[in-house]
N, C-alpha and C positions, 0 to 999 in steps of 0.2 A: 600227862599229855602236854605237848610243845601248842602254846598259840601262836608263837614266832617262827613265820616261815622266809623269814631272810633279813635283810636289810637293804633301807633307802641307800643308793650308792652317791646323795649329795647330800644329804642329812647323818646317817647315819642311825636316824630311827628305825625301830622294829617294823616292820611290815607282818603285820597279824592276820589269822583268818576273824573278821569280827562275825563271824554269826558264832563259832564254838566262844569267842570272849561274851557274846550277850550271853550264851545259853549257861555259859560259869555265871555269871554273876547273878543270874534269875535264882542258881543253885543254893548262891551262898549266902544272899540277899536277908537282912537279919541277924546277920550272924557279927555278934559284938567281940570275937575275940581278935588279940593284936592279929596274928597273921592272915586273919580273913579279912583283917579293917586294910592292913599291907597289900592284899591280893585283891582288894577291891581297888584300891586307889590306881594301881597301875592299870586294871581292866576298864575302869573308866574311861583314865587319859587314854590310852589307846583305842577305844571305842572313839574319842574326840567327844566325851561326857564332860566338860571341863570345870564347869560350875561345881556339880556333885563328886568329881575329881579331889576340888578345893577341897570342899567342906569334908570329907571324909577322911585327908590328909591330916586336916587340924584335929579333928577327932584323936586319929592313929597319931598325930606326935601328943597328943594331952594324957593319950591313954600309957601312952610308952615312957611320959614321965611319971605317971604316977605308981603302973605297976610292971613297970619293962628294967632292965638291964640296961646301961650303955652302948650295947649293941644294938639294941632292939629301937631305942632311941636316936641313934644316927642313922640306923635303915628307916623311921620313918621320916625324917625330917631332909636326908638325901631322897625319896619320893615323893615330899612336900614340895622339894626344888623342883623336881619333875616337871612336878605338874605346873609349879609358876613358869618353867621353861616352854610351857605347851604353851599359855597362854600369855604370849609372848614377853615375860619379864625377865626377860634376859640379865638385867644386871642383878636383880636381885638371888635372882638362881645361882649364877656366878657368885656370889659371892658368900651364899651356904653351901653351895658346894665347896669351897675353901674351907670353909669354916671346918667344914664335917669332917672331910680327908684331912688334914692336918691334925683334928684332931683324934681320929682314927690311928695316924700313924703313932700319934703322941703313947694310944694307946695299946699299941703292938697288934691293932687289928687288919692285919694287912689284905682280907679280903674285901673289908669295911671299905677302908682305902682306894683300893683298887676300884671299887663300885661308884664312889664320888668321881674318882677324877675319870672314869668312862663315861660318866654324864657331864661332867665338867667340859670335856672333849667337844662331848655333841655342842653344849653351848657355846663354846669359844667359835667353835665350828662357825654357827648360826652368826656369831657377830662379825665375820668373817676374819677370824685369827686363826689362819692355819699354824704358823710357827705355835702358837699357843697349843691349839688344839692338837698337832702332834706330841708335844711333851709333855700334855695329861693322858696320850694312850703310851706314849714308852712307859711311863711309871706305872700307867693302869697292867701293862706287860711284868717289866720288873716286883711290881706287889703279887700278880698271880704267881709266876715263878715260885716267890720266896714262899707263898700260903702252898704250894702244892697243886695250882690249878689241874685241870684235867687237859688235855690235846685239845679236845674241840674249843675250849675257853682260849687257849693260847694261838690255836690256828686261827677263831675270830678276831681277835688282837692285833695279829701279825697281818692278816687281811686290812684292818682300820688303817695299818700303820701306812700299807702300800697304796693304799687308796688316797692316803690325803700324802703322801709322796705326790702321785703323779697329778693331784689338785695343784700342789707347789709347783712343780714342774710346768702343768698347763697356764698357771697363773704369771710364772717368770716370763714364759712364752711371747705370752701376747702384751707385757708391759714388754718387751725386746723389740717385738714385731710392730 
């Protein structure tokens, strides 16, 4: 089941149904392993749980170092950024986002990749770096490409890309005007 029923068209955030996200997390509530401490942390932030967001982030990255994979441990700590991003610490987010994509690509995991700098996007977004935040969704595009993404992952990509086009464009606009 999809809880994301579209996207913010000046953030970029998911726009979710939150009674199906509370009635997941009532579900899974207890449940200690990585992907449900990962599928909890984002149900939160998108509920706007942000506190218990936090904390179950640092769980999911403590837990993903001790018995996760590389992988497992840059998806939680790209959802730890998340959720600093919700709560408005923009720089700090920004800059594990960096960390994580870079070191993602380091490690040939190009979906990993692709997953930081489409959140990296949102945040540059938010700081108001459009140039920025377009060339974390081209790449976030060129990573899904090379992983194989599916149509809909490439058509929401290419949708990001044209939207914060014509942010740019409206933006040039009105410093002209």
């Amino acid at each position: 089941m999809s809880y994301i029923q579209g996207y913010d068209h000046q953030t970029l955030r998911e726009i979710v149904d939150p009674r199906a996200c509370r009635e997941r997390l009532e579900k899974i509530d207890g449940q200690r392993s990585l992907p449900a401490l990962l599928e909890r942390v984002w149900l939160l932030k998108v509920t706007d749980q942000l506190d218990e967001a936090r904390e179950v982030a640092e769980v999911a990255v403590r837990t993903a170092r001790m018995a996760g994979t590389r992988r497992d441990l840059l998806r939680a700590r790209i959802l730890h950024a998340t959720v600093q991003q919700f709560r408005g610490q923009l720089a700090a987010a920004d800059q594990e986002l960096t960390l994580c994509a870079e070191e993602a690509e380091g490690l040939g995991l190009a979906r990993i990749a692709a997953f930081a700098y489409q959140h990296r996007a949102k945040v540059r977004l938010e700081l108001g770096e459009l140039d920025g935040a377009r060339a974390d969704v081209k790449a976030t595009l060129f990573l899904r490409r090379e992983a194989g993404a599916s149509e809909e992952e490439l058509t929401s990509t290419l949708l990001a890309i044209d939207l914060l086009d014509r942010m740019r464009a409206g933006a040039a606009a009105s410093i002209a005007g």
